[in-house]
C-alpha positions in Angstrom: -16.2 18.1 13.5 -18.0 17.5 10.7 -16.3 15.4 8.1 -17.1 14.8 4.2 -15.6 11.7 3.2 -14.4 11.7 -0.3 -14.4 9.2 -3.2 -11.6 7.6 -4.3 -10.2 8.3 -8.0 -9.6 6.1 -10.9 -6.2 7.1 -10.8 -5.7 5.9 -7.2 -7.7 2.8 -8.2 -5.4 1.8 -11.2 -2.1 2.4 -9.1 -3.7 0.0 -6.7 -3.3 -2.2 -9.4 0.2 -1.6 -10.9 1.1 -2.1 -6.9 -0.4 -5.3 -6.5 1.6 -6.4 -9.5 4.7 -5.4 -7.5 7.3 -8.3 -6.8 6.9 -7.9 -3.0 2.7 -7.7 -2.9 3.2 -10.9 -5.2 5.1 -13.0 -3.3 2.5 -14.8 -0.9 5.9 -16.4 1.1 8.4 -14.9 1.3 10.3 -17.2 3.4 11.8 -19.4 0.7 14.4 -18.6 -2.0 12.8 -17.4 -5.8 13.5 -14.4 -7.7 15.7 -13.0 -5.3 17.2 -14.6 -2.2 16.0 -13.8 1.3 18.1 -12.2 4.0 17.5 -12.5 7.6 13.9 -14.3 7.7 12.8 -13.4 4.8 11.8 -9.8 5.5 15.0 -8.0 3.4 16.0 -9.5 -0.2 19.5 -8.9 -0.9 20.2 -7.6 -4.6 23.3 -8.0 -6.5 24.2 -4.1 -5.8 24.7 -5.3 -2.2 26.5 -8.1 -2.9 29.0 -6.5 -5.5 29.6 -3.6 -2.5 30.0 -6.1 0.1 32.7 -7.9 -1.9 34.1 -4.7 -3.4 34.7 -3.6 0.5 36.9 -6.5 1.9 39.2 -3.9 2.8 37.2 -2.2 5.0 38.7 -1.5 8.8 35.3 -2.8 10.2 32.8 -4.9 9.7 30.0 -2.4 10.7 32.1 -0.2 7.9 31.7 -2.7 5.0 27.8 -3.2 5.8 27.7 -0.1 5.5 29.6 0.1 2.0 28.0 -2.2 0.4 24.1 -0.5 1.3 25.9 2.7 0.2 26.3 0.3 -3.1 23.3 -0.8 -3.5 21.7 2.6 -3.5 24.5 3.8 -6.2 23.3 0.8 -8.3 19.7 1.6 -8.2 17.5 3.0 -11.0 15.1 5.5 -10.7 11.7 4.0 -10.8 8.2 5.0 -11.4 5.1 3.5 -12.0 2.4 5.0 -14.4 0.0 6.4 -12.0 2.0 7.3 -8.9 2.0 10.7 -7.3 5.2 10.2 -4.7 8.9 8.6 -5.7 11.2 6.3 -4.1 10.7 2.1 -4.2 12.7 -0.3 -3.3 14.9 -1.8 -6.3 14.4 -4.8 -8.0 16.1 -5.3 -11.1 15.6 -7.5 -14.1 18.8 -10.0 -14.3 20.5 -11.4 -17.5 21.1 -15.2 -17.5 24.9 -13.6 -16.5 23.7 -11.5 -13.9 21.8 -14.2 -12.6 24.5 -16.5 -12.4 26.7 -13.9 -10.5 24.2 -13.3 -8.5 23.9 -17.0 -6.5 27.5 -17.2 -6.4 27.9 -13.8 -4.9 24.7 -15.2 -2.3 26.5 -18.5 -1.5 29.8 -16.3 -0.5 28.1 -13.6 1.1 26.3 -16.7 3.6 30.1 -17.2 4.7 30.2 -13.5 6.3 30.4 -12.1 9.9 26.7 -10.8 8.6 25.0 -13.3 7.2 24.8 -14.7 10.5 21.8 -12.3 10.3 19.6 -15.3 9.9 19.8 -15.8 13.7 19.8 -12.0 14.1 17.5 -9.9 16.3 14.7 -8.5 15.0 15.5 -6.2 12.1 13.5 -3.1 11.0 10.3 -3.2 13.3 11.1 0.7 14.1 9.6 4.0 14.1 12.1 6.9 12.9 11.8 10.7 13.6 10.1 11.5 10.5 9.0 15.2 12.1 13.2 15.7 12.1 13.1 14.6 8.5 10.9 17.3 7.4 12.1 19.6 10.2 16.0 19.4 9.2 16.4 16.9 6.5 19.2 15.0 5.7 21.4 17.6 5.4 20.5 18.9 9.0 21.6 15.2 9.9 24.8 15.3 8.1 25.5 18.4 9.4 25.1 17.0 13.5 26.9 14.2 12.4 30.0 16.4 11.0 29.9 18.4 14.6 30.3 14.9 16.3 33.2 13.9 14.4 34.8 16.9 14.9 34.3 16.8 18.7 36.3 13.5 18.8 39.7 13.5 20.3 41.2 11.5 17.2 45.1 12.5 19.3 47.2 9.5 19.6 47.5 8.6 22.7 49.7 5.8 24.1 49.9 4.6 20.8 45.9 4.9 19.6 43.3 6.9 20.6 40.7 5.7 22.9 38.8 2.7 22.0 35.1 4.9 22.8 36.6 7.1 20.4 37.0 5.3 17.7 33.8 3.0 17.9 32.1 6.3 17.7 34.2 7.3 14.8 33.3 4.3 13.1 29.6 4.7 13.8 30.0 8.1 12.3 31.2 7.4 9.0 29.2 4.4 8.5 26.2 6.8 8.3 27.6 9.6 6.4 28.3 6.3 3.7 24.3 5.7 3.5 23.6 9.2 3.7 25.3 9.9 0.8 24.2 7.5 -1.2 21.0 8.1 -0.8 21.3 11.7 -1.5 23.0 10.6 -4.6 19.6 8.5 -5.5 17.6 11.3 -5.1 19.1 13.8 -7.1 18.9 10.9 -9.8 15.5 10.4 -8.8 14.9 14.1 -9.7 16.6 13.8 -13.5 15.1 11.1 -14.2 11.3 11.9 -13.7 12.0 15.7 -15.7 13.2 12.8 -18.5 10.0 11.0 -18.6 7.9 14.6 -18.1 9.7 15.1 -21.7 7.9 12.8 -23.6 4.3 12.1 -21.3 1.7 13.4 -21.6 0.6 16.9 -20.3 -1.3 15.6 -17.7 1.4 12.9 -16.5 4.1 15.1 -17.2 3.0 17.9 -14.7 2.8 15.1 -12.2 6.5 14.3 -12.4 7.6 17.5 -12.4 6.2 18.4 -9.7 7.8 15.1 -8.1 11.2 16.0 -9.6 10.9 20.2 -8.1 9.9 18.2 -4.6 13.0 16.0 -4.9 15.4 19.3 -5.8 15.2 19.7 -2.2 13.7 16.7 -0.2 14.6 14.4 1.8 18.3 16.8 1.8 16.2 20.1 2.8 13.5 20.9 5.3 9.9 19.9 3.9 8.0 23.6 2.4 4.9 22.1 2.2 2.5 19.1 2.3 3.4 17.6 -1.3 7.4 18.1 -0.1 6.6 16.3 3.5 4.5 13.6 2.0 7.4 13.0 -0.7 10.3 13.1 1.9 8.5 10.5 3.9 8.0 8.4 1.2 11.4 8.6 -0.2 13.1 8.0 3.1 10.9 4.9 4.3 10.6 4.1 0.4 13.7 2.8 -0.1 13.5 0.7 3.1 12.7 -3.0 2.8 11.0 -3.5 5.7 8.8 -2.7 8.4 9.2 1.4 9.1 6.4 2.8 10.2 4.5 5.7 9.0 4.0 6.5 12.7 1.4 9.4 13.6 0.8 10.9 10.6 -2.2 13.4 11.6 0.5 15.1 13.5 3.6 15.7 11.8 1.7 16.3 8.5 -1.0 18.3 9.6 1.1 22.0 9.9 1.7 21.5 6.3 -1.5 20.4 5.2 -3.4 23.4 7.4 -0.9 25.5 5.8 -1.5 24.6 2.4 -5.1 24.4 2.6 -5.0 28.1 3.8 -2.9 29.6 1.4 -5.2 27.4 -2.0 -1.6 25.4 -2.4 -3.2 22.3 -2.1 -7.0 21.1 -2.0 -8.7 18.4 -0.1 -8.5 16.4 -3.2 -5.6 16.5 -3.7 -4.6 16.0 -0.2 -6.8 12.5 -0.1 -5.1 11.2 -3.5 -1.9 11.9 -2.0 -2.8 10.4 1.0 -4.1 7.3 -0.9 -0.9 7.2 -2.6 1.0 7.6 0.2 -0.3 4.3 1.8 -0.7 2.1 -1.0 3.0 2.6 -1.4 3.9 0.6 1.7 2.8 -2.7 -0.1 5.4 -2.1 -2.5 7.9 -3.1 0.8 6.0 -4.7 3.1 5.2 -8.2 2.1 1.6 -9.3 3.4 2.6 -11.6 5.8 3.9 -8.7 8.0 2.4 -5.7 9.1 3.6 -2.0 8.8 1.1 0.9 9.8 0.6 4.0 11.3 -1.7 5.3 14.7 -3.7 8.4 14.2 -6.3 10.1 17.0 -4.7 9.6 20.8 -3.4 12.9 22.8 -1.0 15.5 22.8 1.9 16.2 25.4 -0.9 18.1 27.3 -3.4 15.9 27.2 -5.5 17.8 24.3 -7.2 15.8 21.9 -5.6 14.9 18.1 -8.3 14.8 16.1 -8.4 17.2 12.9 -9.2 16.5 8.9 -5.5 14.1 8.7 -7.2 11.7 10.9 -10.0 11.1 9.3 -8.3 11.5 5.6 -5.9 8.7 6.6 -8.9 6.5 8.1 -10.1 7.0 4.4 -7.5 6.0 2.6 -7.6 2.6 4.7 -11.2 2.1 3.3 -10.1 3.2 -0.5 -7.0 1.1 -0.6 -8.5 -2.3 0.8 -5.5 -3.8 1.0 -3.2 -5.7 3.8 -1.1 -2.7 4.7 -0.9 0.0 5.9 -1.8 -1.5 9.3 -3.8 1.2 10.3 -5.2 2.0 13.5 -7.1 4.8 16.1 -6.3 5.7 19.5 -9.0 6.0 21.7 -9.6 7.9 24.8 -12.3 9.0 26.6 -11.8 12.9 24.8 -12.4 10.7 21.5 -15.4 12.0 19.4 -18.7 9.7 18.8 -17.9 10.8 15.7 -15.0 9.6 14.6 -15.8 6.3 16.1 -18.9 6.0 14.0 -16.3 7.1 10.9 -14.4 4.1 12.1 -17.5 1.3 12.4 -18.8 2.7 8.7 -15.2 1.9 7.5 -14.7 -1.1 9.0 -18.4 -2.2 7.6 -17.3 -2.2 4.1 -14.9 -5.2 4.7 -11.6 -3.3 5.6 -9.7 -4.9 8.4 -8.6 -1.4 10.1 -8.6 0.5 11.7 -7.6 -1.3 15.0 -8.6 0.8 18.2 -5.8 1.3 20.9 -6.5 2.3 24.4 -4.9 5.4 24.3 -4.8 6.6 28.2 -3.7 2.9 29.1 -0.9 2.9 27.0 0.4 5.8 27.9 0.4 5.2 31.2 1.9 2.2 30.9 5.1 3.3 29.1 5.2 6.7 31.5 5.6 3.8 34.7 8.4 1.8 32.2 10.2 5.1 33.0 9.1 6.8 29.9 9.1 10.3 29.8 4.7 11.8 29.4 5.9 14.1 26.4 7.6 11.1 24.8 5.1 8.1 25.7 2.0 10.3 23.8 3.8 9.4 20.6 3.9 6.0 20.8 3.6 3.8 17.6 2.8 -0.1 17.0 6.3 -1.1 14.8 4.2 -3.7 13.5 1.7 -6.0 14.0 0.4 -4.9 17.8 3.7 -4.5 20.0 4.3 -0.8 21.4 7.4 1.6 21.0 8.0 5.5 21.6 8.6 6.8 18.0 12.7 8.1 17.3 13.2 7.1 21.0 13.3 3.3 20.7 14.9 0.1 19.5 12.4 -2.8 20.3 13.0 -6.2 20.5 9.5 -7.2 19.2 9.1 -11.0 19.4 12.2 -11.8 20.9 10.7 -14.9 22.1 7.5 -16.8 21.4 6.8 -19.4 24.5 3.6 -21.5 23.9 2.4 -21.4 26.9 -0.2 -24.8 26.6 2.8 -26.7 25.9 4.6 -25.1 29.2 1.7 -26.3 31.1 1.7 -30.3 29.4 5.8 -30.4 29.9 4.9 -29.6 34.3 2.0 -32.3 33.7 4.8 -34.7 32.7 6.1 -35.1 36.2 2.6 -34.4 38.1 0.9 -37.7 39.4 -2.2 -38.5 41.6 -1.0 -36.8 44.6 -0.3 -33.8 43.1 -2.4 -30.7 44.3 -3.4 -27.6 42.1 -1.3 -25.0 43.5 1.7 -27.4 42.5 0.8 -27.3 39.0 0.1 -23.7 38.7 3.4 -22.8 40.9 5.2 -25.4 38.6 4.2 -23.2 35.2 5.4 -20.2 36.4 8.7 -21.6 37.9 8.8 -23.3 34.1 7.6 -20.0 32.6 10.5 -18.5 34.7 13.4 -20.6 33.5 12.4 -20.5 29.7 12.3 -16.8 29.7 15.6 -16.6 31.0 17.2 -19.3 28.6 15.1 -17.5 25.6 16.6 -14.0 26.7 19.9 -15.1 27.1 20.2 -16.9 23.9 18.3 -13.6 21.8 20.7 -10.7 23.9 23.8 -13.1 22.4 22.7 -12.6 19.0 21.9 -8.3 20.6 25.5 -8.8 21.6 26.6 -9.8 17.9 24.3 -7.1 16.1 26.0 -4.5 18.0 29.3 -5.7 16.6 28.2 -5.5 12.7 25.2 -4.3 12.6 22.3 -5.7 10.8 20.0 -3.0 10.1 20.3 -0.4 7.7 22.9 2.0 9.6 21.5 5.1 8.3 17.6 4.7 9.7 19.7 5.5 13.3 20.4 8.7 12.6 16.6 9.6 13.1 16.6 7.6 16.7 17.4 9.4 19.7 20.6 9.3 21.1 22.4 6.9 18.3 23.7 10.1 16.9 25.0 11.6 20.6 26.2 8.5 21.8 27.7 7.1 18.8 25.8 3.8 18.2 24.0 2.3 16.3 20.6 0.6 17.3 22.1 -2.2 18.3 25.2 -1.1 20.3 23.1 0.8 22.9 22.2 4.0 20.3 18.5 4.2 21.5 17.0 6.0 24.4 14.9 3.4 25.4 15.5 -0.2 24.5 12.0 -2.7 25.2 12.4 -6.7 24.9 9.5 -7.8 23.8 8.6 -11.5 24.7 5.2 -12.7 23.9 3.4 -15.8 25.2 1.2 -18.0 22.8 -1.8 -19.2 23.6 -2.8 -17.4 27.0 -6.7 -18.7 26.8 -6.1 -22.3 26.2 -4.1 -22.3 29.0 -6.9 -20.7 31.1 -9.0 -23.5 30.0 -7.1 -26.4 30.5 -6.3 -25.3 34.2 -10.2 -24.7 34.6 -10.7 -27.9 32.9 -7.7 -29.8 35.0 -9.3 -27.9 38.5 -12.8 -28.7 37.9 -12.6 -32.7 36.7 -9.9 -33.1 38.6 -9.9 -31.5 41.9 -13.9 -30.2 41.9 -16.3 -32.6 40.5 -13.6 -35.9 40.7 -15.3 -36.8 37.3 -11.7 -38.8 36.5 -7.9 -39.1 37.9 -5.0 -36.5 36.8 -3.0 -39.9 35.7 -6.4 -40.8 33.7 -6.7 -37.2 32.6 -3.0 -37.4 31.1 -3.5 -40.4 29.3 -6.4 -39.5 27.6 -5.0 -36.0 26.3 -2.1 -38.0 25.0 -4.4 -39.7 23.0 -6.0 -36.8 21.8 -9.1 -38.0 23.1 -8.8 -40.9 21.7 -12.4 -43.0 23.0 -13.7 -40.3 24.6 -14.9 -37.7 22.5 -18.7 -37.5 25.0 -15.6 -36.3 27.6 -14.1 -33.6 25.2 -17.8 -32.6 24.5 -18.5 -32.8 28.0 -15.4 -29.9 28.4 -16.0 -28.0 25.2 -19.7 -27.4 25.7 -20.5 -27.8 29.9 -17.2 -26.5 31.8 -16.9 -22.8 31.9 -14.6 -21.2 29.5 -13.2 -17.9 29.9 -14.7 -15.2 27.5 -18.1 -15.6 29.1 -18.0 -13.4 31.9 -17.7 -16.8 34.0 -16.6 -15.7 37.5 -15.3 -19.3 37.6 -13.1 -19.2 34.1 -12.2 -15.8 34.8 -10.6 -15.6 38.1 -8.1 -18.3 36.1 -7.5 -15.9 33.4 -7.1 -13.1 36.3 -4.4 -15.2 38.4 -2.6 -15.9 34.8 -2.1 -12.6 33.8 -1.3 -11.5 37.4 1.2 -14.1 37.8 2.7 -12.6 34.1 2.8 -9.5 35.6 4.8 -9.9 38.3 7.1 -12.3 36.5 8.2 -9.3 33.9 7.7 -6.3 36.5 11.5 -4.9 37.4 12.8 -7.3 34.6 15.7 -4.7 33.7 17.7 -7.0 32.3 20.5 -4.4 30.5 21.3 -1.3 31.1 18.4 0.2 29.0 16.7 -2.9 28.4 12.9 -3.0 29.5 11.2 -6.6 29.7 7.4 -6.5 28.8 5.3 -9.3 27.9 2.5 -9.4 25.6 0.2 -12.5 24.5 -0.2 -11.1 20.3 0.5 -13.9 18.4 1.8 -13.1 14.9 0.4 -16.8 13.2 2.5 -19.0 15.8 -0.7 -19.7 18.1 -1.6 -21.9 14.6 1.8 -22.8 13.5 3.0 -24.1 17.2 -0.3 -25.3 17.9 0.3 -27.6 14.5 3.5 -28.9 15.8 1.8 -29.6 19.8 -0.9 -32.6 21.0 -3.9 -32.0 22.2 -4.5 -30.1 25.1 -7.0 -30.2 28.5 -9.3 -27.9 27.1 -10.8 -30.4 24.5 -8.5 -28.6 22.0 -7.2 -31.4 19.4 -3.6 -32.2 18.7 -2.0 -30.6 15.7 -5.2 -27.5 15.7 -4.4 -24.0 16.5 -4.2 -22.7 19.6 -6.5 -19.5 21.1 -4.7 -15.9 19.4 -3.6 -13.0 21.2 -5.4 -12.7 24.9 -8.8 -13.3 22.7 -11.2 -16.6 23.9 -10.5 -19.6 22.5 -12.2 -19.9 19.0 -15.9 -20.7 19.7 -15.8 -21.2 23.2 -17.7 -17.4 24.1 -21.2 -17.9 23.5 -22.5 -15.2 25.9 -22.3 -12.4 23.5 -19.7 -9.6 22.7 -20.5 -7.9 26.4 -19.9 -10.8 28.3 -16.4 -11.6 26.1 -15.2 -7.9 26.6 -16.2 -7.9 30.2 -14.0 -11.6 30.8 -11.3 -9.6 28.7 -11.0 -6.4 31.0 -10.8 -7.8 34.1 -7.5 -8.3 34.5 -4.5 -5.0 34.5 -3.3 -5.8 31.1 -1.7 -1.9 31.4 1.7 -3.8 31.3 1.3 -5.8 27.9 3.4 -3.6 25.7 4.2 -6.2 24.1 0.6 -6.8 22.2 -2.6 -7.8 23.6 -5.3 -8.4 20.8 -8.4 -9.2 21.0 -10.0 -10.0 17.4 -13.8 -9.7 17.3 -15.7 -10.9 14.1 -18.6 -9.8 12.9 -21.3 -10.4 10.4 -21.3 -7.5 7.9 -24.9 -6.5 8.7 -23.9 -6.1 12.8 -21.7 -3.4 11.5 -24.5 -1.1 9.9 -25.5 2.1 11.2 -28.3 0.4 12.1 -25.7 -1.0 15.0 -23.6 1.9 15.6 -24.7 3.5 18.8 -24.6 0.2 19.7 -21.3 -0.4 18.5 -19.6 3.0 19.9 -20.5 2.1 23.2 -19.2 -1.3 23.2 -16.2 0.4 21.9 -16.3 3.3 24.8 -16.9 0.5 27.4 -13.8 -2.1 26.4 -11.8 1.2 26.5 -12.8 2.7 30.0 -12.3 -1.3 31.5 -8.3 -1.1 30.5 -8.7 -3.5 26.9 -5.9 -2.7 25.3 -6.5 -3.4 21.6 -9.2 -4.4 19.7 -9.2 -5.4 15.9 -12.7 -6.0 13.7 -13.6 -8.1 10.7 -16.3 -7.8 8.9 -17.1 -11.0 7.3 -19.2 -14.1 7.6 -18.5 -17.9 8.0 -19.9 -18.5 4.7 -17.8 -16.1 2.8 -14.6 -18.0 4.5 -16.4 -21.5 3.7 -16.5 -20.6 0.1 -13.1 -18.9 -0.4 -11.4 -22.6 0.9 -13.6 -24.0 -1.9 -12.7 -21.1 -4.5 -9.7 -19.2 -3.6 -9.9 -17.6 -7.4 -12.9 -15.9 -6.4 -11.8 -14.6 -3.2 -8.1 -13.4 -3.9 -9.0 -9.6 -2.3 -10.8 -11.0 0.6 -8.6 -9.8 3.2 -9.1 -11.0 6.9 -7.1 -9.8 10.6 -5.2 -12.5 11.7 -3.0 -12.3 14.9 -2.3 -8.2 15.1 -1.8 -8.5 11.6 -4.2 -8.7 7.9 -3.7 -11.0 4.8 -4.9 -12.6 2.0 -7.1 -15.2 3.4 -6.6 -17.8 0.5 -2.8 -17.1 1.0 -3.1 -18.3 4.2 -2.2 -22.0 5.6 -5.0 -24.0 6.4 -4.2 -24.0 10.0 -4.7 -20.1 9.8 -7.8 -20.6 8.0 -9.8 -22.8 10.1 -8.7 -21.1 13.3 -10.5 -17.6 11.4 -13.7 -19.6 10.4 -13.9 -21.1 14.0 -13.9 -17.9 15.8 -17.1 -16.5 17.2 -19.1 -14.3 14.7 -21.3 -11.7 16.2 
C-alpha cells in the first residue's frame, strides 16, 4: 500500500508537554518513597483513597473482598481529571495533600505495611498483562456485569451439611469482588462525563467541542459497546487509564481498525483526526507507566488464517511512535515473510530519526513456538509482549514475567570454586547445568509460594480479570488459576559472557595450555590484577561469539541447546508453562556491579553482555556476521525474551541504507532471530550527555527490551550503551 505519513500537530506537541510534566513521567526512580509511597516494587503508588477503603473494610469476610473494597474506594475518591490539550479521558489519580492529609496519609501507609497484602512487596509479578480489549468494545462493562450476574446465579448457594461447598463460595467471593471494581469504576465514568460538559461551559469554543465530545463518548463507554473509532479509542483509554501499571495496548491495528474503516467510510472521522487521536492515545501511557518500565503494543504479524495485518492502523501507530519520541509506548512490528518492503522501509525511516521503536518480532517463530506450548493457532496469532520483550497470548494469559533472574557468569565462577587441575571441560559444562538445574528449582519454588499467597488475596487489581479468559467461568482471579494459559517466565542474565568465558576457559586452558585452571582462577579473582597483556590477549585474539566464529559459536549453540532441554516439559502446575528467555531488564548491569570479574577479560563490578546480544564490543566482523552467530541456535523456545540490540550511527539508517537494511532485516527473520531492537545514535552523542545531561534530557536510548532517559540512567547502564558495537 501506499502510505502518506502525516505531521504531527501543535496540539499533540503541547500535550507532550503537559505529559511530561506528569508525576509518573517525572519521577526518574520510582523505587524509593517521595510524594507518594510505593507499593509492590515500586510499579503501583498507593493513595490515601485506598488506604481509607482498606481500613474502612476491616469487616470484610475475605481478604480478597477488602482488596477489593478499598480499589472500589479509591476510584469513588477520585476526581475527574483533564489536561488542557487532551483528546481521550481517564488518568490515574494523584491528588494534592494538605499538611493533614499528609499526615494521615503515612500513618495509614505504616498500618497498611502490617496487612495480609502488603506482603505484596515479595509478590509475583503484578500487572505485566494483556486484557480483552476487543470484548471491551464488543460488550462493555455492562456485557461483563451481566456474565458475571449469570454466574452468581448458577451457584448452588443451598446449605448443605451446614455450608455450602467450599468451590462455591470461593467462586462467590471472586464474583463480588469484581462487581465492587466494576462499579466503581462505572461510577467514575459517569463523573468523568459531568465533569468535562462543566469545563465545556466556560472553554473556549474550540476546547469546549473537544470535551463534549469526550463527555457524549463517556455517556456510554467503557459500560456500552464502542459505536465508533472516537468511542473505542476512549474506552480503551479509560479502562487501561485508570490502571497504574503495565497493560498493554496489545494489537491495536486489529481491534481498532473495523471502526476506523467504518468511520473513514461514512466522513465520521478523517485521517487527521484519526492520527491526533492516535498520538494521543499513546502519549497517554506515560501518564502510568514510569520510564523505567515498558508498556507497548505489537502491530503487523498474521491473522488466524495466516493472512497478512497490514492496513492504514499499522502504519498510523508506527507514526505516532516517531511523533511522540518518548520512552513508551513500547512499540513494536511483527514480521513475517508476507511483510511488505514497504512497511519495513516505514520502519528504518522512523527509527532514523532517533526513535527507539519500533522493535521487530519474528512473527512465524513466535507463533509457532506458543502453538507447540500447547497454545491454540487462533489464539497464539494474537500474541503481545506485556512488557519489555517476554511473550503472552492476549485475554488468555497470566505470565509470570521475570519470575527469576539467574546470572548465569556467576553460576559458571560458583562450579569453578570446586574445579581444580584435574578437572576436564565436560565437567565444568555438566557442572553449570546441574547448578543451573538446582537454582531454577529453588527460584521457582520460592516465587510459586508467593503464586500460592497471591491466590489467597490477590494483588492485582481484581477487576482487569474479568477481561482474561476463563477467570470469569472458573471463578478466579489471575492468581488462583483464572487464566487459560499460565507461562513462568525465568530469564537468564548474561548468556554471552558466559559463552566467552567457557571459550576463553577451553581454549587457554585445555587448547593452547597458555596457563593452569588453578592459575586461571586466581588471576580472575584478582580481576586481572598483573596481567592486563593476558585480558588483552582474551579480549582482542580469542574468538568471541557474535563473529560468525565457528569456534565461539558452537559454545553459544551447546548453551542454548542445553537451556532448551532444561525448560522443555517443565510443566510445573497444572497450567503452568516454564520458558526461558535471556532479556535482561537492566540486571545484566546491576548484577554484573555486584559480581567479580569474569574469564572473558570482563572486569569485576562492569556490566555483563544484555539479552542473547554479543558482549559489548567484542563483534567486530560486521552486523552480518553478528546476526549470522545470533541465528544459529533454535531460540523458537525463548518466550521469555531474546533481544538482540543493534546500534547504529544515524547516517547507516538513511535511505541511502535501506535496501540494505530491509534485507538484513528479512535475513535475521528467515534464520529464527527472534527480536531485534535499533538505536540510532552515536558514541559521541552518549559521550557528551555523561558530560551534559541538561542538554540531553530527551535523548532516549533501548536498553535491555526496554527505552529511557539515558542521563536518568546509572552509570553502569550507561557505559554498557556507549561500549556496545556501533554500526
Amino acid at each position: 500500500m501506499t502510505y502518506r505519513a502525516l505531521p504531527v500537530t501543535q496540539n499533540t506537541l503541547k500535550l507532550r508537554e503537559e505529559y511530561l510534566s506528569s508525576p509518573v513521567a517525572q519521577e526518574d526512580n520510582p523505587y524509593i518513597d517521595r510524594r507518594f509511597r510505593h507499593f509492590c516494587t515500586g510499579d503501583r503508588w498507593l493513595s490515601l483513597g485506598f488506604l481509607e477503603g482498606y481500613l474502612a473494610a476491616e469487616k470484610a469476610p475475605t481478604t480478597k473482598r477488602r482488596r477489593a473494597m478499598a480499589e472500589a474506594a479509591e476510584l469513588y475518591a477520585q476526581e475527574p481529571e483533564f489536561y488542557e490539550h487532551e483528546l481521550l479521558a481517564g488518568h490515574v489519580y494523584f491528588p494534592e495533600y494538605t499538611p493533614e492529609q499528609r499526615k494521615r496519609y503515612d500513618e495509614l501507609v505504616e498500618m497498611f505495611r502490617m496487612s495480609p497484602i502488603s506482603l505484596a512487596i515479595n509478590s509475583p509479578r503484578t500487572s505485566h498483562l494483556g486484557v480483552d480489549l476487543d470484548k471491551l468494545l464488543r460488550v462493555g462493562l455492562n456485557g461483563v456485569i451481566a456474565e458475571i450476574n449469570r454466574k452468581l446465579g448458577e451457584l448452588d448457594m443451598r446449605d448443605e451439611n451446614v455450608y455450602p461447598d467450599m468451590e462455591v463460595l470461593r467462586k462467590y467471593d471472586y464474583y463480588h469482588s469484581c462487581l465492587l471494581e466494576l462499579e466503581a469504576l462505572l461510577d467514575l465514568e459517569r463523573r468523568y462525563a459531568a465533569k468535562a460538559r462543566e469545563l465545556a461551559a466556560t472553554a473556549s469554543p474550540q476546547r469546549a467541542s473537544q470535551l463534549l465530545r469526550m463527555a457524549n463518548a463517556l455517556d456510554k463507554v467503557p459500560a456500552e459497546p464502542a459505536r465508533g473509532f472516537f468511542d473505542a479509542l476512549q474506552s480503551v483509554q479509560f479502562f487501561l487509564g485508570t490502571l497504574f501499571g503495565l497493560y498493554t495496548l496489545n494489537r491495536p491495528d486489529r481491534y481498532l481498525y473495523p471502526y476506523y474503516e467504518a468511520d473513514l467510510k461514512s466522513g465520521a472521522i478523517t485521517r487527521e483526526e484519526a492520527q491526533e487521536l492516535i498520538d494521543n492515545f499513546c502519549l497517554q501511557v506515560s501518564t502510568r507507566v514510569f520510564t523505567r518500565a515498558a508498556c507497548g503494543f505489537i502491530v503487523g504479524g498474521q491473522n488466524a488464517d495466516g493472512s497478512l495485518v497490514e492496513n492504514d492502523l499499522t502504519y498510523m501507530f508506527l507514526t505516532a511512535l516517531d511523533h511522540i519520541q518518548m520512552p513508551d509506548p513500547n512499540g513494536a512490528l511483527a514480521v513475517n515473510e508476507k511483510t511488505s518492503d514497504e512497511i519495513l522501509s516505514y520502519a528504518r525511516e522512523v527509527l532514523s530519526h532517533g526513535t527507539t521503536h519500533p522493535a521487530f518480532y519474528n512473527d512465524n517463530a513466535i507463533v509457532d513456538s506458543l502453538v507447540k506450548y500447547g497454545v491454540d493457532r487462533a489464539e497464539a496469532v494474537n500474541y503481545i509482549h506485556t512488557t519489555c520483550a517476554e511473550i503472552s497470548v492476549v485475554g488468555k494469559t497470566r505470565a509470570h514475567t521475570t519470575s527469576s533472574s539467574i546470572a548465569m557468569p556467576q553460576l559458571l565462577g560458583i562450579v569453578l570454586e570446586s574445579c581444580d587441575d584435574s578437572t576436564c571441560f565436560e565437567a565444568i559444562q555438566s557442572g553449570l547445568l546441574d547448578l543451573l538445574r538446582a537454582k531454577l528449582s529453588e527460584c521457582n519454588f520460592n516465587y510459586l509460594m508467593r503464586v500460592l499467597e497471591a491466590g489467597r488475596n490477590s494483588y492485582d487489581y481484581i477487576r482487569t480479570s474479568v477481561l482474561v479468559d476463563d477467570c470469569i467461568e472458573r471463578g478466579r482471579d489471575l492468581f488462583d488459576g483464572g487464566a487459560k494459559y499460565c507461562f513462568l517466565q525465568p530469564i537468564l542474565i548474561g548468556f554471552s559472557t558466559c559463552v566467552d568465558s567457557l571459550v576463553a576457559i577451553r581454549t587457554l586452558v585445555y587448547e593452547e595450555k597458555h596457563l593452569t585452571l588453578s592459575a586461571f582462577k586466581k588471576i580472575v579473582a584478582e580481576d586481572y590484577a598483573g596481567h592486563e597483556a593476558l585480558r588483552q590477549y582474551i579480549v582482542n585474539k580469542l574468538p568471541h561469539y557474535g563473529n560468525d566464529d565457528a569456534s565461539a559459536d558452537e559454545m553459544a549453540v551447546w548453551l542454548g541447546e542445553a537451556i532448551r532441554r532444561l525448560f522443555e516439559g517443565g510443566r510445573i502446575m497444572a497450567a503452568k508453562i516454564m520458558m526461558p528467555g535471556t532479556f535482561s531488564y537492566i540486571s545484566h548491569a546491576k548484577k554484573g556491579r555486584l559480581d567479580g570479574a569474569s574469564y572473558d577479560g570482563r572486569h569485576a563490578h562492569t556490566s555483563y553482555s544484555d539479552g542473547c546480544g554479543p558482549v559489548q564490543g567484542r563483534d567486530v566482523n560486521g552486523p552480518t556476521a553478528m546476526l549470522l552467530s545470533m541465528t544459529k541456535w533454535d531460540q523458537r523456545k525463548f518466550l521469555a525474551g531474546m533481544v538482540i540490540n543493534m546500534k547504529f550511527s544515524p547516517e547507516h539508517l538513511t535511505e541511502a541504507h535501506n535496501a540494505a537494511f530491509v534485507a538484513m532485516l528479512r535475513t535475521f527473520i528467515q534464520r529464527g532471530g527472534m527480536e531485534m531492537q535499533v538505536n540510532a545514535v552515536d558514541r559521541k552523542t552518549l559521550l557528551d550527555a555523561q558530560i551534559h545531561p541538561e542538554a540531553h534530557r530527551d535523548l532516549v536510548v533501548r536498553i535491555g527490551g526496554f527505552s529511557d532517559y539515558f542521563v536518568r540512567l546509572i552509570p553502569e547502564l550507561q557505559n554498557e550503551i556507549i561500549a556496545r558495537t556501533e554500526y
